[in-house]
N, C-alpha and C positions, 0 to 999 in steps of 0.2 A: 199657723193656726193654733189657737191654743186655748179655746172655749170649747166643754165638753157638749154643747148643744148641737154643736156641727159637727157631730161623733158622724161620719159616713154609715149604711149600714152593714153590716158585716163584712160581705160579699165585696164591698167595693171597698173597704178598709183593709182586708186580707190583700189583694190587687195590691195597694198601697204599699203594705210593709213588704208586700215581694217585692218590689220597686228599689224599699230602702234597703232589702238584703242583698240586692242583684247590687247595689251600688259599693258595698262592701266587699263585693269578689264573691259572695259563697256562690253555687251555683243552684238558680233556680226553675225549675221547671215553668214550661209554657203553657202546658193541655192541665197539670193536678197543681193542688197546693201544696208543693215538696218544696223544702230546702235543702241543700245536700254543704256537709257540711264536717271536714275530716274523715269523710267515708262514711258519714253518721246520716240518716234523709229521717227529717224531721217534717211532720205534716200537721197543718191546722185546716182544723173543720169548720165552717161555718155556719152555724145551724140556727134555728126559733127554736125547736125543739129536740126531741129526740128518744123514743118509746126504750127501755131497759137491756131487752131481748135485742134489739138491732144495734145498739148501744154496744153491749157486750160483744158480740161477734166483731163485728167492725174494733175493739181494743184489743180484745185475746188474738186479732188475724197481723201476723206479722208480714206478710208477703202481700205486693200491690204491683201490679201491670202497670208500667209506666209507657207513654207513646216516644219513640222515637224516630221522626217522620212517620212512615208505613207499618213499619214494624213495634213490638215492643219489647221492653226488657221486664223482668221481675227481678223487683228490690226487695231488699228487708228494712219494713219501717224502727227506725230507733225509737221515736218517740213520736207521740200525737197530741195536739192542743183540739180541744173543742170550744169555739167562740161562740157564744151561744146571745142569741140576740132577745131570747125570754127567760125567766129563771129556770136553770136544770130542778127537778123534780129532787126532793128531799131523798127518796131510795136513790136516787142517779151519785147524789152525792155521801149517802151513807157508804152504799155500795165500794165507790173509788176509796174513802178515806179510811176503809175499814180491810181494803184488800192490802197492805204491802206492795207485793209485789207489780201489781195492776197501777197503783199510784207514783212506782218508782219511772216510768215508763207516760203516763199519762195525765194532762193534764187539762183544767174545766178553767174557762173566766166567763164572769157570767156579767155583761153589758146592758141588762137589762135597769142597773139604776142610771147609768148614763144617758139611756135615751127616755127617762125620765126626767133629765135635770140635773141630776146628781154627777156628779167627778170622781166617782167611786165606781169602778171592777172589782168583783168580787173572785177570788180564787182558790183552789187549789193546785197546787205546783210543788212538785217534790221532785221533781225528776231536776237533771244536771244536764238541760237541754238549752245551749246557749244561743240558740233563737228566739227560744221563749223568755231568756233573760231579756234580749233583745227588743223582743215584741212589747216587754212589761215599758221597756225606757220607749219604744217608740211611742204608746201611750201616751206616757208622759210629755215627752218632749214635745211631740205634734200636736198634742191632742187636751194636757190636763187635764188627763187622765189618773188618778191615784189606785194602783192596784195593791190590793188590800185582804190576807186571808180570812175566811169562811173563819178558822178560827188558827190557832197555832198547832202545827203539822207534829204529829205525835209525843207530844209529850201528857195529853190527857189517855185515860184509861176509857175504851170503848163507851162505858156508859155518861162519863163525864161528857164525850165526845157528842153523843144520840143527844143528851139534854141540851147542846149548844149548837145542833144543827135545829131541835125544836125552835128556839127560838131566835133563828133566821129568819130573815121574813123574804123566803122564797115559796114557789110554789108547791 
């Protein structure tokens, strides 16, 4: 497949790329969206939206209960993608691109012009999370998909940055 109009929607795209990770050897979990990966468990979220406040908790939480059978373990998440199936909110993205630390660690693609029409993913990804390298080519390859940054990852000065997220045209 290779028309972005049959983009699956999140939820069932996420499924997917576990599919193609699980076929690579990493290992993937069955109950969460983890990939586990050098000892490294990398997770993508799949969201429409996603309010600031809940947002935030959920990146600053490193620790997640994973099912194994009956019982569970607690991991430490390396890294987190959020998929997001409508545009993240201008603060959501100020927020991430404006923290360091928070962006070294997390990352936004925003799918909302693909199921529009468009073959464009918009992102931020600064982290060195090589599932989400992975996920950028799965995109592409299954899907013509082109991921594409919000804008170019720190090399503007904060207020260069705010005037080039104004004229995004997200929500």
């Amino acid at each position: 497949m290779t028309q972005s109009s049959h983009l699956p929607r999140v939820w069932e795209l996420l499924d997917r790329f576990k599919e193609s990770c699980h076929s690579k050897g990493w290992t993937v979990s069955n109950n969460e969206d983890l990939v586990k990966v050098d000892d490294e468990y990398h997770t993508l979220i799949g969201t429409r939206t996603i309010h600031q406040s809940t947002f935030m908790k959920i990146a600053e939480s490193k620790k997640r209960a994973v099912a194994h059978g009956r019982s569970y373990d607690v991991v430490e998440i390396s890294y987190t993608a959020w998929v997001f199936q409508q545009p993240p909110s201008r603060e959501l993205l100020e927020t991430l691109s404006l923290n360091r630390e928070l962006s070294r660690k997390t990352a936004l693609y925003d799918l909302s012009g693909v199921y529009q029409g468009k073959p464009l993913c918009l992102k931020l990804n600064e982290t060195k999370s090589p599932v989400f390298d992975e996920f950028e080519k799965f995109l592409k390859e299954s899907y013509g998909v082109e991921t594409k940054p919000f804008y170019e990852p720190r090399t503007n000065e904060p207020k260069t940055l705010k005037s080039k997220l104004m004229k995004t045209s997200v929500g």
